[in-house]
N, C-alpha and C positions, 0 to 999 in steps of 0.2 A: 504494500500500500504506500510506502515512505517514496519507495522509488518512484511509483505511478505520479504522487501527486511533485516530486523535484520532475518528472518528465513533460509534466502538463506545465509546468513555471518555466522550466526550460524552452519550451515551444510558447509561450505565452512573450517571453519576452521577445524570440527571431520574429512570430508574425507581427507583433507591434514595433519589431524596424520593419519590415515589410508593409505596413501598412504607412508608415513616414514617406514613406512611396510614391513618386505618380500613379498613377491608375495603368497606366500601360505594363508599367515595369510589376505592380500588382497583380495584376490578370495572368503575367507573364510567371509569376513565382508560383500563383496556383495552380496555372496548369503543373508547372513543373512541380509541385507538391505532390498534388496529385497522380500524373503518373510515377514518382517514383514510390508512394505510397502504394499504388495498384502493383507494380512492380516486386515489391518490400514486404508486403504482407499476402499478395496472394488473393486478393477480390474483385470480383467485378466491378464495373464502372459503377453499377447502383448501388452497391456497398459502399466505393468511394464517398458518393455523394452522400448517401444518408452518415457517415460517419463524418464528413468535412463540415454538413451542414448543424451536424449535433454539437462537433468541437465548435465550430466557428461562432453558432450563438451562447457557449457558454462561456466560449475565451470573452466574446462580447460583455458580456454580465458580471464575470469576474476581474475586466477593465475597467469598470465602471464604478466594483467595489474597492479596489487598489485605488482609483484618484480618488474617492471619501476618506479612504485610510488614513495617506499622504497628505491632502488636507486637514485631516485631524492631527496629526504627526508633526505636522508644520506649526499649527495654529501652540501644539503642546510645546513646540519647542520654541518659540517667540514669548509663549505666555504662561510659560510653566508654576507661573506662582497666583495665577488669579483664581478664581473661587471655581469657576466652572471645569477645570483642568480634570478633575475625577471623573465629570462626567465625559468628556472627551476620552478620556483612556478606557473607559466604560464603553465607550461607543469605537473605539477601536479594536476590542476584546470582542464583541458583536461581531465584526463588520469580519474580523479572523475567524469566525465559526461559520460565517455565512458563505463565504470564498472557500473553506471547506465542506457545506453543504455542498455547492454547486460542484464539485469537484465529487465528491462523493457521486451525485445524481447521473453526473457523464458518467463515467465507471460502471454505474448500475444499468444505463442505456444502452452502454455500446453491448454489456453481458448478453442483452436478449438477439444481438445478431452475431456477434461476435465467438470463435469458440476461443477457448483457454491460450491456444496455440496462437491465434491471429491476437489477442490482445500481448500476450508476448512481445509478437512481432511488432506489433504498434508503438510499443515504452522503447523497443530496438530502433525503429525506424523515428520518431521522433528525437531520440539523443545526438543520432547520426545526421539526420535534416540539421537540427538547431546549429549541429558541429560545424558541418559543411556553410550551411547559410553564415553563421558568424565569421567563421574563415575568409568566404567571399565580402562582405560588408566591409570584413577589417583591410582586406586587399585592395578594395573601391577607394578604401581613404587614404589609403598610404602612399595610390597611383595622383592621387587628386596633389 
């Protein structure tokens, strides 16, 4: 489970440079995600897609809970001494259970298409995408 969810942060952070992206060069990363994902685990294109589209609305949700985080994180560390500071670490404590519900919920979704073997493959192929993607990223800057 430890692993699963550092795989889903790991891939949460490559798509959110990927998504820093034009839109051309985005379209372009998922196709290439995805075929080597079809490639990598072994499923048809509608397996792709329903598990692209399961990851991609929960990466969505779980970026969403990460910038309230960080916002609270910021606001605790500007104003670490004023009255409402517990409720904000309260509400970060929250907001940490919640990014692991959702985490949990993929997990539990992809179970019902997925067998034991292809989610394997998936924590494998997501380590090695993230790998590769940050490689090439770090290459784009160092050429700039």
């Amino acid at each position: 489970m430890k692993k699963t969810i550092l795989i889903v942060i790991l891939f949460v952070i490559s798509v959110s440079a990927a998504y820093s992206q034009p839109k051309k060069m985005n379209d372009e990363l998922k196709k290439i995600r995805k075929e080597k994902f079809i490639e990598s685990v072994s499923v048809d294109e509608a397996t792709a897609d329903k598990y692209f589209d399961l990851f991609d609305d929960n990466f969505s949700a779980i970026m969403k809970l990460s910038k309230q985080k960080k916002d609270n994180l910021e606001y605790v560390e500007k104003n670490n001494d004023a009255s409402d500071v517990t409720a904000k670490l309260d509400e970060i404590l929250e907001i940490d259970s919640k990014i692991l519900e959702k985490k949990k919920e993929l997990y539990s979704q992809l179970k019902t298409f997925l067998t034991a073997k292809q989610l394997a493959q998936t924590v494998v192929f997501q380590v090695k995408f993230t790998r590769e993607l940050k490689a090439e990223i770090e290459k784009k800057k160092n050429e700039r």
